[in-house]
C-alpha positions as CSV (number, residue, x, y, z in Angstrom):
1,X,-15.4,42.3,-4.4
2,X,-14.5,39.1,-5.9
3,X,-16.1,37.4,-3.2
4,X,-19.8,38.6,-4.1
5,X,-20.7,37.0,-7.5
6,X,-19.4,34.1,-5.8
7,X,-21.6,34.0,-2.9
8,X,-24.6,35.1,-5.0
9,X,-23.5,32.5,-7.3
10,X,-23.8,30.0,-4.0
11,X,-27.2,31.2,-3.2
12,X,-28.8,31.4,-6.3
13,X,-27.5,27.2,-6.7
14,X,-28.8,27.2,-3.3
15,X,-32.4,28.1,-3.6
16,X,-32.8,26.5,-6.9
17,X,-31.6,22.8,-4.9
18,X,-34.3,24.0,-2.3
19,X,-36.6,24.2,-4.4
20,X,-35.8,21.5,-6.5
21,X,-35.8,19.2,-3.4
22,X,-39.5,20.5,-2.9
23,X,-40.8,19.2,-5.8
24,X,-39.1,15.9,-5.2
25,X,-40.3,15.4,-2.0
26,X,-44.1,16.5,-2.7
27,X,-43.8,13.4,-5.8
28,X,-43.0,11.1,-3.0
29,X,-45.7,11.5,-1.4
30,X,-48.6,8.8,-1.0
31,X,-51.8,9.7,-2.2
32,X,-55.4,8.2,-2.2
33,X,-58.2,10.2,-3.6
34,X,-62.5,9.0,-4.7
35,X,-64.4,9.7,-7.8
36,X,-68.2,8.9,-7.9
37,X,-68.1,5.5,-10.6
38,X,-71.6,5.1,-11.2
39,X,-75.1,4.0,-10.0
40,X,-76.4,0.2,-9.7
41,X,-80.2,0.0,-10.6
42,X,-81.2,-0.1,-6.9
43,X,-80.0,3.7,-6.7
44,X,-76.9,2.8,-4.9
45,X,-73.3,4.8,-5.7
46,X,-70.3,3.0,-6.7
47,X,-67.1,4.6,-6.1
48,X,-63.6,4.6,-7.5
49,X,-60.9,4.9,-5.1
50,X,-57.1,5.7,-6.9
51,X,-54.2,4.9,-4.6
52,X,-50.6,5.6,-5.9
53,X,-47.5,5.1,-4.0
54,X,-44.1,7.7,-3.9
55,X,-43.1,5.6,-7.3
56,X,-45.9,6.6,-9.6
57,X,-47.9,3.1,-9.6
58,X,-51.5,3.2,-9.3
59,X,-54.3,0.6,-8.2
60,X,-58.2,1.6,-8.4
61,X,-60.3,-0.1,-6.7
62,X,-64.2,-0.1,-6.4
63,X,-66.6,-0.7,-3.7
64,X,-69.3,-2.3,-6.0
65,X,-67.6,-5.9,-5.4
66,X,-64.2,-4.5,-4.1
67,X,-62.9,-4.9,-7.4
68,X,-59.5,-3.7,-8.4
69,X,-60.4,-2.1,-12.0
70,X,-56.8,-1.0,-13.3
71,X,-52.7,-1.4,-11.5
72,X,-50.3,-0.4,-12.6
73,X,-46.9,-1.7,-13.1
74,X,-43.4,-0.9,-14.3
75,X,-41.5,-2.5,-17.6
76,X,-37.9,-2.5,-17.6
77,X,-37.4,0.6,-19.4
78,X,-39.1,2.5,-16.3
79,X,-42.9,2.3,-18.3
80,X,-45.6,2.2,-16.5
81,X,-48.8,0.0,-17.7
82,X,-51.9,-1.5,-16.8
83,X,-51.7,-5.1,-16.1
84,X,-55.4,-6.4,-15.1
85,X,-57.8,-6.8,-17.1
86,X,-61.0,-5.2,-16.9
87,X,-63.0,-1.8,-17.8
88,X,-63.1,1.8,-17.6
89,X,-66.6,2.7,-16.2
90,X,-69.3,0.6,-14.4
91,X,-71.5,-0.5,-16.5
92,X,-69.7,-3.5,-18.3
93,X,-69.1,-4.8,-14.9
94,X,-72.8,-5.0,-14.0
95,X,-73.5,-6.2,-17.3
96,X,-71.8,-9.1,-16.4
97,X,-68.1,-10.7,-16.3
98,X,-65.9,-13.5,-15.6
99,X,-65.0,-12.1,-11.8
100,X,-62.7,-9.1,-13.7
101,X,-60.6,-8.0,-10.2
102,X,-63.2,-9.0,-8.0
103,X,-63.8,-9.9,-4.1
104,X,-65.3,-13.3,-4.2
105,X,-66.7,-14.8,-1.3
106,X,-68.7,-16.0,1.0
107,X,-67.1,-18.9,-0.9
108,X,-63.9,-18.7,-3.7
109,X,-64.5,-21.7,-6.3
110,X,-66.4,-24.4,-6.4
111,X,-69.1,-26.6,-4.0
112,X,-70.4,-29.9,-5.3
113,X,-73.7,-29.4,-6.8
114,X,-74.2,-26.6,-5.2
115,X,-74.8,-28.4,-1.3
116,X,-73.2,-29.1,2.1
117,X,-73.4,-30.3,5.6
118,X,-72.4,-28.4,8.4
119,X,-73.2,-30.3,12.0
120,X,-75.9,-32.6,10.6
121,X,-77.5,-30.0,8.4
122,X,-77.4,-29.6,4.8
123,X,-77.8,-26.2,3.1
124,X,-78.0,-25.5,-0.4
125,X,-77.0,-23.5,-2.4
126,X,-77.4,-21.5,-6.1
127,X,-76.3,-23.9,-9.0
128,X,-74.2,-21.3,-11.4
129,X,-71.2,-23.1,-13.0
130,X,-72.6,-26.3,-14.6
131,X,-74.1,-28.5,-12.0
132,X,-72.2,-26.7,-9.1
133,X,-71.8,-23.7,-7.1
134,X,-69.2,-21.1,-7.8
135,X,-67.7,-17.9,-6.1
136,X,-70.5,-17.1,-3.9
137,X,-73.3,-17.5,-5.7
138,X,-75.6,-15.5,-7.7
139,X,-74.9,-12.5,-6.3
140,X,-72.0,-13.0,-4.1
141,X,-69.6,-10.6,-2.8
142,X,-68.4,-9.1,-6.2
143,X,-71.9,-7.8,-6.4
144,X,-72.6,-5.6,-3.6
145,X,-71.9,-2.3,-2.2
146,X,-68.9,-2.2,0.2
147,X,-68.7,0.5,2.9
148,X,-65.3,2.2,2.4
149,X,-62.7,3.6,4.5
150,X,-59.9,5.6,3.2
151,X,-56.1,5.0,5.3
152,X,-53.2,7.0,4.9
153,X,-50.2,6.3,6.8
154,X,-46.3,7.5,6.5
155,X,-45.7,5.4,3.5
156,X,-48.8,3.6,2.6
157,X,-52.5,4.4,1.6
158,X,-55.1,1.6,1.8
159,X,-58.8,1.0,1.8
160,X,-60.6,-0.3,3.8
161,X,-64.0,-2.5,2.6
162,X,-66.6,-3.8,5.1
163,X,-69.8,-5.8,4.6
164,X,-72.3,-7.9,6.8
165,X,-73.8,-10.8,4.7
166,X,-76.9,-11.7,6.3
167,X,-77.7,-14.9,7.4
168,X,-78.6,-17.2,4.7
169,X,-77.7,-14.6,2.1
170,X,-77.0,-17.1,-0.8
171,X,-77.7,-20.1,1.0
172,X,-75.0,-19.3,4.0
173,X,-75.6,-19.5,7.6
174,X,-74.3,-17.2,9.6
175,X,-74.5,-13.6,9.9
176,X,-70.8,-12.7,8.4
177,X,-69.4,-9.6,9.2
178,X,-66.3,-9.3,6.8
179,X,-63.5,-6.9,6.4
180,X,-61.1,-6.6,3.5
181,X,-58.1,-4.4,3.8
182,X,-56.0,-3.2,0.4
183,X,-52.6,-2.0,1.1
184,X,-50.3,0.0,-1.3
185,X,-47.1,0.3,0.0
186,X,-43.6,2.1,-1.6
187,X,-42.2,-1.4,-2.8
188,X,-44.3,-1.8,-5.0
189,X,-46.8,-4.2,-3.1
190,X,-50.4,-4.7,-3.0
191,X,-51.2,-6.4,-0.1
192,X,-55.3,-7.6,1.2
193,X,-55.9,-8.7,4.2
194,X,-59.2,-10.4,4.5
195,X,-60.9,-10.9,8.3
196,X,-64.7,-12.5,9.5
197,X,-66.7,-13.1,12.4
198,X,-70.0,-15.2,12.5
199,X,-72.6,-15.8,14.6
200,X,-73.4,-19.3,13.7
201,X,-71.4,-22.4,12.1
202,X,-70.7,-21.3,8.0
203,X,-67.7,-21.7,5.6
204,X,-65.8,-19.0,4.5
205,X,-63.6,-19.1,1.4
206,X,-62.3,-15.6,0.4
207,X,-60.3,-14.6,-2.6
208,X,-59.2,-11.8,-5.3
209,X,-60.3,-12.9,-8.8
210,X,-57.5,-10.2,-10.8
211,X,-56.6,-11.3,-14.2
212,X,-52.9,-10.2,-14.6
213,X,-51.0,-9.5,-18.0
214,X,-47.6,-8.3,-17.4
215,X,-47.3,-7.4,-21.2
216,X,-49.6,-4.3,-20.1
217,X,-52.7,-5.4,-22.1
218,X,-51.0,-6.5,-25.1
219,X,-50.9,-10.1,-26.0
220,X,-52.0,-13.4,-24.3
221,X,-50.1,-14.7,-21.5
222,X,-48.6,-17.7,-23.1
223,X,-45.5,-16.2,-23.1
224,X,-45.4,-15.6,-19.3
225,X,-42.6,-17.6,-17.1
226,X,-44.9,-18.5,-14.0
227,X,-42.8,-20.4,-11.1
228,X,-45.3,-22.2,-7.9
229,X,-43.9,-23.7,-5.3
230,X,-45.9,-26.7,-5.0
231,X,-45.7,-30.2,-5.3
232,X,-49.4,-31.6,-6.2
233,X,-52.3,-30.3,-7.3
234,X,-55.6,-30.9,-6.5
235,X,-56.9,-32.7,-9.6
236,X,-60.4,-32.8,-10.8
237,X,-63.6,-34.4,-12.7
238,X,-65.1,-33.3,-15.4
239,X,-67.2,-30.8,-13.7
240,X,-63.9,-29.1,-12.3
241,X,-64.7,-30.8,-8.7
242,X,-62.1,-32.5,-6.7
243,X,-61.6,-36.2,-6.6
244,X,-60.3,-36.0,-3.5
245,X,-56.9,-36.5,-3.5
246,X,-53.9,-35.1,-5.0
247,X,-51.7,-35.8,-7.8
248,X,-47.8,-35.1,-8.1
249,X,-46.8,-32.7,-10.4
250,X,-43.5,-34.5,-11.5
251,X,-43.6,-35.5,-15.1
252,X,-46.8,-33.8,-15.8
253,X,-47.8,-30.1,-17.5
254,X,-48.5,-29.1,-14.2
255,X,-44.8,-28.9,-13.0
256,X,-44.3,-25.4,-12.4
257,X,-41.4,-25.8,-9.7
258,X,-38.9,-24.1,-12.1
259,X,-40.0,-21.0,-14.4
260,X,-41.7,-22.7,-17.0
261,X,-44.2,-20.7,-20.0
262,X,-47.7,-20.8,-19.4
263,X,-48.1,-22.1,-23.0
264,X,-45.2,-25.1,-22.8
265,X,-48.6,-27.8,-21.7
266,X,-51.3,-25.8,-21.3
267,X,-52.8,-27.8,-24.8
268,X,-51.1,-31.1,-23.7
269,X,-54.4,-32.5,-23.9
270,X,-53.7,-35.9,-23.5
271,X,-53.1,-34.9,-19.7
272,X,-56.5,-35.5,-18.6
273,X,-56.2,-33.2,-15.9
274,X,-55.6,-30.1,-18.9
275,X,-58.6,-31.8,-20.7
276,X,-60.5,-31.3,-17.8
277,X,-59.8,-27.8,-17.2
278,X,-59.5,-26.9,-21.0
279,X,-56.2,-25.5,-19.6
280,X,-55.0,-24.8,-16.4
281,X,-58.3,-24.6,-14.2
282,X,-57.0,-26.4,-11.1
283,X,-55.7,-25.5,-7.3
284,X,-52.2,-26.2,-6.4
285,X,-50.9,-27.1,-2.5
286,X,-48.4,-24.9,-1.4
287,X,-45.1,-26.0,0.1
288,X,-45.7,-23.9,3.2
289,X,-43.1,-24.1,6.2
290,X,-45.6,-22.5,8.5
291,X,-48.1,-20.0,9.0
292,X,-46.7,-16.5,8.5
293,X,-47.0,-14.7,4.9
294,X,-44.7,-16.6,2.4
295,X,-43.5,-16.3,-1.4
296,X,-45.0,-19.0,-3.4
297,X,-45.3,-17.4,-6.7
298,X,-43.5,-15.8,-9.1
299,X,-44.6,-14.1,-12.6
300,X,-42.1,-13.0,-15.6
301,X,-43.3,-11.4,-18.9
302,X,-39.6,-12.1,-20.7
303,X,-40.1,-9.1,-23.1
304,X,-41.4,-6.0,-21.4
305,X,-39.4,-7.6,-18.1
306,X,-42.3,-6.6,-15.6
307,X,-42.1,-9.3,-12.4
308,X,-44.9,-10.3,-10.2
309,X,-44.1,-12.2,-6.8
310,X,-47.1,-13.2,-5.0
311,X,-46.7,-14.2,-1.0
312,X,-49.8,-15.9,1.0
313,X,-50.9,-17.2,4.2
314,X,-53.3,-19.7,2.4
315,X,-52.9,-23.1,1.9
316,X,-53.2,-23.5,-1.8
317,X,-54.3,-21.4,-5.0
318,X,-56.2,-21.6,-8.0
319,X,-54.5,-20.7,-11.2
320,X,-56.6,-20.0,-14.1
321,X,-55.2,-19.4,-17.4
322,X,-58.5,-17.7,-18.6
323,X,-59.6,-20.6,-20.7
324,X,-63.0,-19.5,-20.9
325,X,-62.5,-15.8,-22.2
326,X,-64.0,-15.8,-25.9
327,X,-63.5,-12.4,-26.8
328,X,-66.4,-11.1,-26.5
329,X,-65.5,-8.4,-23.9
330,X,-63.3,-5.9,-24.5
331,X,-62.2,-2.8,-22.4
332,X,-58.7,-0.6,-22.0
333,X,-58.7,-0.6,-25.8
334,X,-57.7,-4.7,-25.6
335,X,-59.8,-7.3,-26.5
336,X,-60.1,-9.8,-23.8
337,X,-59.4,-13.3,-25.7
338,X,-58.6,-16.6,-24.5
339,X,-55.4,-16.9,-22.6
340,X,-55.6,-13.2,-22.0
341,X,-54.9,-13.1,-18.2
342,X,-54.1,-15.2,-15.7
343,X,-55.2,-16.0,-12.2
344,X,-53.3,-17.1,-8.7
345,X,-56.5,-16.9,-6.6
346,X,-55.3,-17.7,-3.1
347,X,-57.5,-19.7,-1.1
348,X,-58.6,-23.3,0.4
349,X,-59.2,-26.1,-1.7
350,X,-62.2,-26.1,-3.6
351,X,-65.4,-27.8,-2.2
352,X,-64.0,-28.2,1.1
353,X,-67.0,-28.6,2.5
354,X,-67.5,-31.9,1.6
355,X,-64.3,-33.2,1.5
356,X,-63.2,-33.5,5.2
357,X,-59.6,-34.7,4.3
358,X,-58.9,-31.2,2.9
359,X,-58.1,-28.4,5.0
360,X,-61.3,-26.7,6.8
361,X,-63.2,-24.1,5.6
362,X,-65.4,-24.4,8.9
363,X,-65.4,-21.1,10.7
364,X,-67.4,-20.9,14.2
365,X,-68.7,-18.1,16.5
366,X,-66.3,-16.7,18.6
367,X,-63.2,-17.5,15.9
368,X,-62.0,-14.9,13.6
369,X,-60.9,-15.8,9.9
370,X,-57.9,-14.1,9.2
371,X,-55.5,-14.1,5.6
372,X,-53.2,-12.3,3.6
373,X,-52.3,-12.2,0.3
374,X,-49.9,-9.6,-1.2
375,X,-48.7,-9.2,-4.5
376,X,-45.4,-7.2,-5.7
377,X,-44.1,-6.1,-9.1
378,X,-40.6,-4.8,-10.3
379,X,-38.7,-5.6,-13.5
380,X,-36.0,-7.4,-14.5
């Protein structure tokens, strides 16, 4: 008889562990779900698409401009908190922003005055950013509606954005046919892989325009211990266009080989370069040793502990310090000032095009333009 309370005792432990296991297993699980996020003036429907991964972190992402719109990341307590900036609904974002998450294309940063020659032809383009053109133009890629495709796999959920930009769309030649691929996976990454096809001679230049603050919205991102591997930069004129050749980061503000704080030179103005930029405004050329997917970046916020690394396939990438953020925008409950966020936009150099010494931005019929960026958080 003593035997029975025991084995009731064994079962009743039993069932709860079952059941307990249950309810672990079902948080695990990778979801991706769609809201309806508002309506552009033409009629069209944006949507918000929420992936979260087996740990709890969440990316939302739009397909009005592909724009990721919140992430999601943990401190070193096991908090979770946004760290891009941007808004809560649509409107702000067509009321205009500085590229808050955004997909830019058909051409990331800047083309000299706005033209370029392809085979003997020149094409122009729209003048938006001082006397040049910038991120695609007037309404580049960050302003249309991307057709979306939902992926769920064992242990990732995606989505999948495709859009044809018409030949001459913008000034372009080509009819592009693009495809953009987010990836949330259970480490913690974000990964975008970016694909295009043309039907005639055009330049592509894709990139993510996210504005990252690891304090979770807080405080600027002076504080933040960025590390790049790169030698040279790609300095600039006064109109943030490339000279043409590169400068060695030794001995300068722009020596970010060891973790260095964003604000140790970003107002070491006698740096022409920082003049130039008003900040850091400038693309750096990776140390790549080929060319596979490889770490180049890495992100600290010393108090809350949250790490970014960020890996590419590209050859360089423009980080931005948000120089030009006034404080005039505000969402989250933050008000977005200067210095607020940060930028590693991978990509080519700007205005290849017309600087044939630079890696080519040419893509031709029959070739397929193919990167990856992925960017991965934890805390330390």
């Amino acid at each position: 008889m003593r035997r029975i309370p025991f084995l009731l005792t064994a079962l009743v432990g039993l069932a709860i562990f079952s059941c307990s296991k249950t309810k672990n297993e079902e948080k695990m699980i990778s979801t991706i779900s769609k809201e309806a996020f508002g309506q552009l003036p033409d009629g069209q429907q944006a949507d918000l698409y929420t992936l979260t991964n087996a740990n709890g972190m969440t990316v939302n992402i739009t397909n009005y401009g592909g724009i990721i719109t919140k992430l999601t990341a943990p401190d070193k307590n096991g908090q979770w908190a946004d760290v891009v900036l941007g808004f809560d609904s649509l409107a702000p974002y067509l009321s205009g922003h500085p590229f808050f998450g955004a997909l830019v294309g058909r051409y990331g940063n800047r083309i000299a005055k706005g033209k370029f020659k392809l085979n003997g032809q020149e094409y122009s383009l729209a003048i938006n950013n001082g006397p040049n053109a910038l991120h695609g133009g007037t309404k580049g890629f960050d302003k249309v509606i991307w057709k979306a495709t939902e992926i769920k796999q064992d242990s990732v959920v995606g989505l999948q954005l495709e859009y044809t930009s018409k030949d001459m769309e913008e000034g372009y030649p080509g009819n592009l046919t693009v495809k953009v691929v987010y990836t949330l996976d259970n480490e913690n990454a974000l990964t975008i892989d970016y694909t295009a096809t043309t039907d005639k001679p055009t330049v592509v230049n894709l990139t993510n325009h996210s504005y990252f603050n690891l304090t979770g919205l807080k405080r600027d991102i002076l504080d933040h211990e960025v590390t790049i591997a790169s030698d040279s930069i790609v300095p600039v004129d006064t109109t943030l266009i490339p000279t043409g050749k590169l400068r060695a980061v030794e001995g300068t503000p722009f020596d970010f080989r060891k973790a260095t704080k964003v604000g140790a030179g970003i107002d070491k103005v006698e740096d022409e370069q920082i003049k130039a930029g008003g900040g850091y405004d400038h693309c750096w050329v990776l140390k790549r040793s080929g060319d596979g997917l490889e770490k180049f970046a890495t992100v600290k916020d010393p108090e809350s502990g949250r790490v970014m690394e960020v890996y590419t396939t590209e050859p360089g990438v423009q980080f931005y310090t948000g120089n030009f953020l006034d404080g005039k925008l505000t969402g989250k409950g933050a008000t977005f000032s200067k210095r607020f966020g940060l930028c590693l936009e991978t990509e080519h150099y700007p205005d290849s095009p017309n600087q044939p010494q630079f890696p080519t931005t040419t893509l031709n019929p029959g070739e397929t333009y193919k990167t990856t960026t992925k960017y991965k958080f934890s805390a330390q």
